[in-house]
Short mmCIF file of the C-alpha atoms (twelve columns), coordinates in Angstrom:
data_MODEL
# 
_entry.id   MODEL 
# 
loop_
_atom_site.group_PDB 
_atom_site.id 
_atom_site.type_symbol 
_atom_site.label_atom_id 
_atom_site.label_alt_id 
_atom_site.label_comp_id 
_atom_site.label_asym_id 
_atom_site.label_seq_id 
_atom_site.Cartn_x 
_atom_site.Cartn_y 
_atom_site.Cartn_z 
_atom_site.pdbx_PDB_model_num 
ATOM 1   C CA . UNK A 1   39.500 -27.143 -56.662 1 
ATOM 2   C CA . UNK A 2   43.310 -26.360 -56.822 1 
ATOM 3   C CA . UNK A 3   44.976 -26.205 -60.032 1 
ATOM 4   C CA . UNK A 4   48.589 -26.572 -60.715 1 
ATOM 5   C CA . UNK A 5   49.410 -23.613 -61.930 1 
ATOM 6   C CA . UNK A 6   51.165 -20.661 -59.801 1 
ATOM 7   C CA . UNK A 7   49.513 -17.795 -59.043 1 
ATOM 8   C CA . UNK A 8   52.331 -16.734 -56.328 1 
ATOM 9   C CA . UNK A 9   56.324 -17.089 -55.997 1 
ATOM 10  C CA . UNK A 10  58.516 -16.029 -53.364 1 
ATOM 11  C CA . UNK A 11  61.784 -16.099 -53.865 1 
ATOM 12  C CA . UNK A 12  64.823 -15.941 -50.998 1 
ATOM 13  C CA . UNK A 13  62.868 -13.091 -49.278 1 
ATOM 14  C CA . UNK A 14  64.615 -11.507 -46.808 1 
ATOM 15  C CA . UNK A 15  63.742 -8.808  -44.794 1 
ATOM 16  C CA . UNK A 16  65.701 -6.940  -41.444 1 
ATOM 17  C CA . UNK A 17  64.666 -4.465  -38.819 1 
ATOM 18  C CA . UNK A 18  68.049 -2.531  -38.565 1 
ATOM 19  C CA . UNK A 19  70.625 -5.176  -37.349 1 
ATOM 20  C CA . UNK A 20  67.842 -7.849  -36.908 1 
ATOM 21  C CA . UNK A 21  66.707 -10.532 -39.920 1 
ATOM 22  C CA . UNK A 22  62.633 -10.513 -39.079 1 
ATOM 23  C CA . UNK A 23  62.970 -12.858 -42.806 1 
ATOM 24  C CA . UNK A 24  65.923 -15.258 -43.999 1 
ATOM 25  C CA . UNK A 25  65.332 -15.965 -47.315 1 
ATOM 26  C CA . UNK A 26  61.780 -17.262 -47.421 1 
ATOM 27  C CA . UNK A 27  60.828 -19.797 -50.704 1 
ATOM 28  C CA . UNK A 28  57.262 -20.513 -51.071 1 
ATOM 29  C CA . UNK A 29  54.770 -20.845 -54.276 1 
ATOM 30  C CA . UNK A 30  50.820 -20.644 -54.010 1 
ATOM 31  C CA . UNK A 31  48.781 -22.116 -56.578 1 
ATOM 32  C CA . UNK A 32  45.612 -21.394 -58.454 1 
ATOM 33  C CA . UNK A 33  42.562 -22.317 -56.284 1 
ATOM 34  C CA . UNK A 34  44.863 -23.498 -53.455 1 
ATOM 35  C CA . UNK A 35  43.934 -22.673 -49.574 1 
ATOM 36  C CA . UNK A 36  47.438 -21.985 -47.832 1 
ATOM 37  C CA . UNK A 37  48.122 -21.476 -43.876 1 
ATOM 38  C CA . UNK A 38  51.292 -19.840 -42.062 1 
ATOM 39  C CA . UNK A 39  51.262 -20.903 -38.774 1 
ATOM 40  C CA . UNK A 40  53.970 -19.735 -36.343 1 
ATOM 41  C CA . UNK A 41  54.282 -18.752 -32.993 1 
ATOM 42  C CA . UNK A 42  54.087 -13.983 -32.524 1 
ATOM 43  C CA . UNK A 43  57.346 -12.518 -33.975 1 
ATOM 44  C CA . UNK A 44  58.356 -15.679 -36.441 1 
ATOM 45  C CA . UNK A 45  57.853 -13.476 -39.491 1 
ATOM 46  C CA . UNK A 46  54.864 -14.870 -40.695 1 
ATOM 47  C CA . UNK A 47  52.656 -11.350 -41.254 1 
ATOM 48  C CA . UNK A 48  55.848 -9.131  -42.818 1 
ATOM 49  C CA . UNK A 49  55.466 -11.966 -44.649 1 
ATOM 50  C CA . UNK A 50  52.144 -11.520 -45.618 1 
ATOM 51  C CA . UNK A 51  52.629 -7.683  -45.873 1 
ATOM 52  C CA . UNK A 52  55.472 -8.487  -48.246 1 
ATOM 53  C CA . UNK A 53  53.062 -10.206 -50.626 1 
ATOM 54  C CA . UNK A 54  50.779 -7.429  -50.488 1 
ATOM 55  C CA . UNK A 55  52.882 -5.609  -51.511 1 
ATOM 56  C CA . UNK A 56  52.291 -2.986  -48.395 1 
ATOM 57  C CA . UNK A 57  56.037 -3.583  -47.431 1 
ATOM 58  C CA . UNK A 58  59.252 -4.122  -49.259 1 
ATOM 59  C CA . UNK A 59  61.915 -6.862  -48.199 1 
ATOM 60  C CA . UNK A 60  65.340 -6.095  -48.164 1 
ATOM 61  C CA . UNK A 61  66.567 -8.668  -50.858 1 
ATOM 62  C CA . UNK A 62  64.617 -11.499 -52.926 1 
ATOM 63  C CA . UNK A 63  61.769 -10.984 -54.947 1 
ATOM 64  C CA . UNK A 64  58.274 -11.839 -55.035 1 
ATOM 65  C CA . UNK A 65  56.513 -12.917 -58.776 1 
ATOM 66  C CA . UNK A 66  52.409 -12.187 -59.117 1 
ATOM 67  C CA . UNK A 67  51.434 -14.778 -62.157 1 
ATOM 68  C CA . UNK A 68  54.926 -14.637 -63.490 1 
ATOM 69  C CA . UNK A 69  55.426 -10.690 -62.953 1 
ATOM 70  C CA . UNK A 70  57.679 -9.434  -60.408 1 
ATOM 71  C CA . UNK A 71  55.700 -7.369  -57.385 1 
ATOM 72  C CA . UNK A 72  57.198 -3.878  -57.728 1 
ATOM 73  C CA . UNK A 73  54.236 -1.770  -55.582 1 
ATOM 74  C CA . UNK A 74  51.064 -3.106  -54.449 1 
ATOM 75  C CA . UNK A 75  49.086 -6.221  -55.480 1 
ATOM 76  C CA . UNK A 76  46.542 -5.819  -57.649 1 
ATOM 77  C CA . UNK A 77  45.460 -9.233  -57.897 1 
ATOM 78  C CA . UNK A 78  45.163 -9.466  -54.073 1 
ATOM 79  C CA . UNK A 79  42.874 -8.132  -51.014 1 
ATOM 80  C CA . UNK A 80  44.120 -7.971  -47.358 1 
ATOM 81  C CA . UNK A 81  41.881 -8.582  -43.867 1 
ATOM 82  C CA . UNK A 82  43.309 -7.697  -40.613 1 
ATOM 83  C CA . UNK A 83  42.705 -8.465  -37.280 1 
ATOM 84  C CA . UNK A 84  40.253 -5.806  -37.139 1 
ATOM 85  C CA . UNK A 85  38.181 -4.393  -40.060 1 
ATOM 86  C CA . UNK A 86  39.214 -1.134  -40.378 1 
ATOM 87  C CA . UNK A 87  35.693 0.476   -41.411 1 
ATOM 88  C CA . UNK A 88  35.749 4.357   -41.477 1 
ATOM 89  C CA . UNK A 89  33.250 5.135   -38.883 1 
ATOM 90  C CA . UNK A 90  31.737 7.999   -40.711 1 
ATOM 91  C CA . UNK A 91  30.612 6.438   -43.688 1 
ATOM 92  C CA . UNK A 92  28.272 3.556   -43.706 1 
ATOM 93  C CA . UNK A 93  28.547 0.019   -44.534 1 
ATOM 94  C CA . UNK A 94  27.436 0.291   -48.050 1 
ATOM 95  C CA . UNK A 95  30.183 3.131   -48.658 1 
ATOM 96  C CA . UNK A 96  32.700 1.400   -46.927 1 
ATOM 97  C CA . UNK A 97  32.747 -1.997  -49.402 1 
ATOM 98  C CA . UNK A 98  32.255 0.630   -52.274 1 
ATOM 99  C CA . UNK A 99  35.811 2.330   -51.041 1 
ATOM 100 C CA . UNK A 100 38.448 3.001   -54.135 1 
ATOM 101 C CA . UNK A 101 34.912 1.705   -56.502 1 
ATOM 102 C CA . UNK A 102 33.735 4.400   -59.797 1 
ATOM 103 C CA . UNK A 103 30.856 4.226   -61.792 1 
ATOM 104 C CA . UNK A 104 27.757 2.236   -60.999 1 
ATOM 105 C CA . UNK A 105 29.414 0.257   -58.031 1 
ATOM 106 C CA . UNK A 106 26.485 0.226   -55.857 1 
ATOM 107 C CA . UNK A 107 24.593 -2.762  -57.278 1 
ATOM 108 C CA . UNK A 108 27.914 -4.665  -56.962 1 
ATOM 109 C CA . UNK A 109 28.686 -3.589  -53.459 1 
ATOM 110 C CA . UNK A 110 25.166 -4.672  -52.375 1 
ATOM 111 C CA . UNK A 111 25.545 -8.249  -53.846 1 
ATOM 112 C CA . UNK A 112 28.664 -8.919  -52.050 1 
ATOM 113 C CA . UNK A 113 27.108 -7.528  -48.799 1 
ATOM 114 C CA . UNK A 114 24.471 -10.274 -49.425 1 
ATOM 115 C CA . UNK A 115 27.114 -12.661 -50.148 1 
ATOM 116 C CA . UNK A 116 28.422 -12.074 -46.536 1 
ATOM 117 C CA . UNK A 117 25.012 -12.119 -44.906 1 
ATOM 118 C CA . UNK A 118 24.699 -8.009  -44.515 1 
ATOM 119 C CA . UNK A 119 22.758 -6.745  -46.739 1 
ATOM 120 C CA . UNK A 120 19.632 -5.405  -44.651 1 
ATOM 121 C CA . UNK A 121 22.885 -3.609  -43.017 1 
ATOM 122 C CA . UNK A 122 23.754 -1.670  -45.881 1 
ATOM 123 C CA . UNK A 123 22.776 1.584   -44.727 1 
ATOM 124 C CA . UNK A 124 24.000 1.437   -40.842 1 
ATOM 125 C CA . UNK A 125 27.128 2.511   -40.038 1 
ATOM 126 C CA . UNK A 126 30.039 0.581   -38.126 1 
ATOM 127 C CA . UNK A 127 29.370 1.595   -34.649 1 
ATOM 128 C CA . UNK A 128 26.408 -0.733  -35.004 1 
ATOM 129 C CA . UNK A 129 28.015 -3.524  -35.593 1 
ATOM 130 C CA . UNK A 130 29.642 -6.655  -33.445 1 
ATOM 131 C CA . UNK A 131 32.895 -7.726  -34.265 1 
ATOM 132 C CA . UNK A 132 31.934 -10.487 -36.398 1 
ATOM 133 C CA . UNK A 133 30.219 -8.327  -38.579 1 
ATOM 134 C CA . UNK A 134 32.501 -5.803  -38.560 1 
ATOM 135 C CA . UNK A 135 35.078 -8.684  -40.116 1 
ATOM 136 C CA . UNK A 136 32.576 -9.858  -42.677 1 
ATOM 137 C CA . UNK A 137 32.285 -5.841  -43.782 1 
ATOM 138 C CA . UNK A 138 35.547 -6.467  -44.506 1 
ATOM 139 C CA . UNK A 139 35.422 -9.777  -46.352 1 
ATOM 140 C CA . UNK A 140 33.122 -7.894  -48.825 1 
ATOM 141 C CA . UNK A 141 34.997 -4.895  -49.165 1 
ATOM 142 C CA . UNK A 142 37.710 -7.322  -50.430 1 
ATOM 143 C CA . UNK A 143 35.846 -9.590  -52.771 1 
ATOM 144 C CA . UNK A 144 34.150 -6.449  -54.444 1 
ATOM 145 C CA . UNK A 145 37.430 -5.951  -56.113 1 
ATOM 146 C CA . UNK A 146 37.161 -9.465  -57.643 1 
ATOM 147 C CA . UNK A 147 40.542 -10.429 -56.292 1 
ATOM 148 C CA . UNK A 148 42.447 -13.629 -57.992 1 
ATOM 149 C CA . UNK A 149 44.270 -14.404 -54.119 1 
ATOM 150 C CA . UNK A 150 42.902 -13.119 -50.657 1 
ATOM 151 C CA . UNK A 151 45.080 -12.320 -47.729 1 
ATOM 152 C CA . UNK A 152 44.060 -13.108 -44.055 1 
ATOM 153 C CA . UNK A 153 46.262 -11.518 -41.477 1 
ATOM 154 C CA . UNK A 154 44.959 -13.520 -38.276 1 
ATOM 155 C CA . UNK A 155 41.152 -11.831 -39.087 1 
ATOM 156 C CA . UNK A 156 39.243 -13.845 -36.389 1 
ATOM 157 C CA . UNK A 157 42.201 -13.441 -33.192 1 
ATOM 158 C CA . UNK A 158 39.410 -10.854 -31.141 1 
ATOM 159 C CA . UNK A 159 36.127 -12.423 -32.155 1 
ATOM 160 C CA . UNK A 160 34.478 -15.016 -29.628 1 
ATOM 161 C CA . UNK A 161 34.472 -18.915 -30.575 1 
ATOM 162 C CA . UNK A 162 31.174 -19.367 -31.724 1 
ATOM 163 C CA . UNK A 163 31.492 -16.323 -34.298 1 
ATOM 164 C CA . UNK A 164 35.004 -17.905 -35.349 1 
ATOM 165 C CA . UNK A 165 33.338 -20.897 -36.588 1 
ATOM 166 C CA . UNK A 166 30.983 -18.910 -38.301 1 
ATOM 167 C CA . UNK A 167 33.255 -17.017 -39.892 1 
ATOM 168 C CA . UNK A 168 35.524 -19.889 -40.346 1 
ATOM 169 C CA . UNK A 169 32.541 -21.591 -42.351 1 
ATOM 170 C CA . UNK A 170 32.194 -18.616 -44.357 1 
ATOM 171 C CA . UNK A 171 35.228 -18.080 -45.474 1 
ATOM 172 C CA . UNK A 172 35.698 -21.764 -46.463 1 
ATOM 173 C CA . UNK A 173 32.681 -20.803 -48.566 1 
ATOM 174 C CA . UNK A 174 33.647 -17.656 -50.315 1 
ATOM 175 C CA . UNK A 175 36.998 -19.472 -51.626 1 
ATOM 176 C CA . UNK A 176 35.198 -22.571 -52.794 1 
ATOM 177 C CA . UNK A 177 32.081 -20.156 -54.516 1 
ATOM 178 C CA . UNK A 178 34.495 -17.914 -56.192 1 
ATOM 179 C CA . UNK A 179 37.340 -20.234 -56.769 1 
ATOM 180 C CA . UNK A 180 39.987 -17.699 -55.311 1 
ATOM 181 C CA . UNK A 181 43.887 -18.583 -54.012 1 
ATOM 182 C CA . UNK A 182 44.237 -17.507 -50.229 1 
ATOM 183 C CA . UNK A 183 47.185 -17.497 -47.434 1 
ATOM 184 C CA . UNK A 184 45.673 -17.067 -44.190 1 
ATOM 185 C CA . UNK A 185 48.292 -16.442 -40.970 1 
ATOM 186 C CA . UNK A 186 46.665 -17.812 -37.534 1 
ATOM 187 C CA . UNK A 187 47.688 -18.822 -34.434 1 
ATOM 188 C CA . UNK A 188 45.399 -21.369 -34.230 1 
ATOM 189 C CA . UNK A 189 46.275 -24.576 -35.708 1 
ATOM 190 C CA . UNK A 190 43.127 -26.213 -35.426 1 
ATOM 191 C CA . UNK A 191 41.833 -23.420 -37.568 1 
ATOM 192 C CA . UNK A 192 44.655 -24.019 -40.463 1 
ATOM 193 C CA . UNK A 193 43.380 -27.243 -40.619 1 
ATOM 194 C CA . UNK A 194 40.104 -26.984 -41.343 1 
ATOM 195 C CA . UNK A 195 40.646 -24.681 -43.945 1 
ATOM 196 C CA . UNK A 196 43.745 -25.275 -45.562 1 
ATOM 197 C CA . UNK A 197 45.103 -27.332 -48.429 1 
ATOM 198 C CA . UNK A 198 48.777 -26.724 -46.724 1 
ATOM 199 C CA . UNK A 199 50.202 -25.552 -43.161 1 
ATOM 200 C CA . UNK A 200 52.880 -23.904 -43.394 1 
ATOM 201 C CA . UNK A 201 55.249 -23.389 -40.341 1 
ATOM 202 C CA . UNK A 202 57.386 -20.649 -39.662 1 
ATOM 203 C CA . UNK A 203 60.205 -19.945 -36.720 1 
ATOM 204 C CA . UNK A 204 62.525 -17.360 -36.678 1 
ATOM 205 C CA . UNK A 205 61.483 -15.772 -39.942 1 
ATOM 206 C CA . UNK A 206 62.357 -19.270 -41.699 1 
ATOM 207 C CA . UNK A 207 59.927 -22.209 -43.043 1 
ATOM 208 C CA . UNK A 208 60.506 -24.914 -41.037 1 
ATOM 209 C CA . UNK A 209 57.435 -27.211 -42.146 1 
ATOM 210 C CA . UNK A 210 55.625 -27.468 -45.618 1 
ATOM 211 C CA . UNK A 211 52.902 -29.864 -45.233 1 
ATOM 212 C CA . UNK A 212 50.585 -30.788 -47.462 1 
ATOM 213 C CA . UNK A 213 47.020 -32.005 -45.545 1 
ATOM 214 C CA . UNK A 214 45.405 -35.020 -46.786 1 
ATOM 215 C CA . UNK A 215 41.947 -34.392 -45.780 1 
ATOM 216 C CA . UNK A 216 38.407 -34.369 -46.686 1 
ATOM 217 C CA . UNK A 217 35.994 -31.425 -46.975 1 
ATOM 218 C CA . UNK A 218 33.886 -31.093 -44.532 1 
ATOM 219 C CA . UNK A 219 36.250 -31.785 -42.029 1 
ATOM 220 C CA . UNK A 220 35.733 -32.667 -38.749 1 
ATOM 221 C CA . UNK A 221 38.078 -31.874 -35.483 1 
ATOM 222 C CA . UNK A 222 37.199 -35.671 -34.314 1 
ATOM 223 C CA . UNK A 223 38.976 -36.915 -37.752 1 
ATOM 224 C CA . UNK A 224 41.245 -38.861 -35.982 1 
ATOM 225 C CA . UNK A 225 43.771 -37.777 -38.636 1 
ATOM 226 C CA . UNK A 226 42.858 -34.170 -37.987 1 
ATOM 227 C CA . UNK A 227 44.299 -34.775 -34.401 1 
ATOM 228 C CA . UNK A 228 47.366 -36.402 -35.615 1 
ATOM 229 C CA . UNK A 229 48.284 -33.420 -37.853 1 
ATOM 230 C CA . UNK A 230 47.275 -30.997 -35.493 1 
ATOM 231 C CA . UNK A 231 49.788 -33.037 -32.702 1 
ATOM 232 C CA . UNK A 232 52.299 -32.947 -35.579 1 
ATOM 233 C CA . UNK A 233 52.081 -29.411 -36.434 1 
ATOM 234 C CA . UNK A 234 52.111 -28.112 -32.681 1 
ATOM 235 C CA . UNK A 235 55.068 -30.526 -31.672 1 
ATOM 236 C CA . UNK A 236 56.759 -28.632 -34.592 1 
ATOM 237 C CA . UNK A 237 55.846 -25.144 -33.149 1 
ATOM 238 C CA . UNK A 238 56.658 -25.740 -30.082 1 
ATOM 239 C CA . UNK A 239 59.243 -28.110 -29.768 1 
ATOM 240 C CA . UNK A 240 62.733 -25.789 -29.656 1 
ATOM 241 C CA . UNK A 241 60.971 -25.559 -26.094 1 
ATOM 242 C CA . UNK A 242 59.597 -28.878 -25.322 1 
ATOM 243 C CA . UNK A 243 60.672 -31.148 -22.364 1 
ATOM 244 C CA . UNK A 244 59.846 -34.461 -21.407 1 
ATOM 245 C CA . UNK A 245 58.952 -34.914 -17.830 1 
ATOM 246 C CA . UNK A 246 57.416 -38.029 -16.175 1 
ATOM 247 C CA . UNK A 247 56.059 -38.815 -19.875 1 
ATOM 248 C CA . UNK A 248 54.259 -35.570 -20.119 1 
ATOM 249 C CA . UNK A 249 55.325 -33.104 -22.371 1 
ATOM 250 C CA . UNK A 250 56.516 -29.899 -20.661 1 
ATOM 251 C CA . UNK A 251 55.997 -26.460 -23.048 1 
# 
């Protein structure tokens, strides 16, 4: 699936919030096809981040390259999911994935809400819908624009655990059927490793951990090497506040 060529380059990205560094010079490349996590614990950085490479936010120095072409506004080549989905409530599902679309977009915007498992929805509007759907509204509002890397800012943090893994599957799915880059930021690191090619760990607005994860697809949380990455990875997360007492670790 991944290729080695660079879709994405970040480059000593900094970025402050008056006298406070929320980024300190941040180096990271994303490649073609390539399913990338930033895991971190709230207020390491990790969605300013994200925002930076949306170009939704500027950083302060550093620069970030888009297939070789330095980001000067917003990302063209990328799509963004929130924690919610952001539907306008007034217009219905169908005009909500056709948003910012001209011309005959309405076949297109129906085959994407098929591709999410909404299409008998089309005509509803959001008020109608759970969470979870709400979310995958969103997913298809993002790959109607055909985008080259999708961005996940934590998208599945208020949905229940039996939706997650639903959604979880599905977007797993989407990247492999449309061969697409994507950076998601969770808090969950069980989550970042089912889906991702790398974790990523940040603290304190730095990258602390770049690890590539040697897995196969499917995977499986009883992989026994699943639970030795995900022991790694929280260990690493946590540890700045970890203590050892009577052999059990304290956090």
């Amino acid at each position: 699936m991944m290729d080695f060529n660079p879709i994405l380059h970040v480059n000593n990205v900094q970025k402050k919030d008056g006298n406070q560094s929320v980024l300190k010079g941040i180096n990271l490349s994303i490649y073609e096809g390539e399913f990338v996590s930033i895991v971190g614990k709230s207020g390491c950085g990790k969605s300013t981040l994200l925002r930076i490479i949306a170009g939704l936010e500027d950083s302060n120095e550093g620069l970030v390259k888009v297939n070789g072409e330095r980001l000067t506004s917003i990302n063209n080549y990328a799509r963004i999911m929130f924690q919610d989905g952001r539907l306008i409530p007034w217009k219905t599902i169908l005009q909500n994935v056709g948003l910012g679309l001209t011309g005959d977009w309405k076949p297109k915007a129906m085959y994407v809400l098929h591709h999410v498992g909404l299409k008998e929805r089309a005509n509803h509007y959001p008020s109608s819908l759970s969470g979870g759907q709400k979310q995958r509204v969103a997913l298809a509002r993002a790959l109607v624009h055909e985008p080259k890397l999708l961005l996940f800012d934590d998208p599945l943090a208020t949905v229940d655990a039996l939706t997650r893994i639903d959604l979880q599957n599905l977007f797993e799915s989407v990247w492999k059927e449309n061969r697409l880059s994507a950076i998601l930021v969770t808090h969950d690191v069980e989550e970042a490793l089912l889906l991702s090619d790398r974790v990523i760990i940040m603290r304190d607005g730095e990258v602390v951990l770049n690890k590539l994860i040697d897995l196969p697809r499917p995977r499986s949380r009883s992989n026994p090497t699943f639970h030795h990455y995900s022991e790694e990875i929280l260990d690493m997360i946590m540890g700045e506040n970890k203590e050892k007492k009577n052999g059990y670790k304290i956090v």
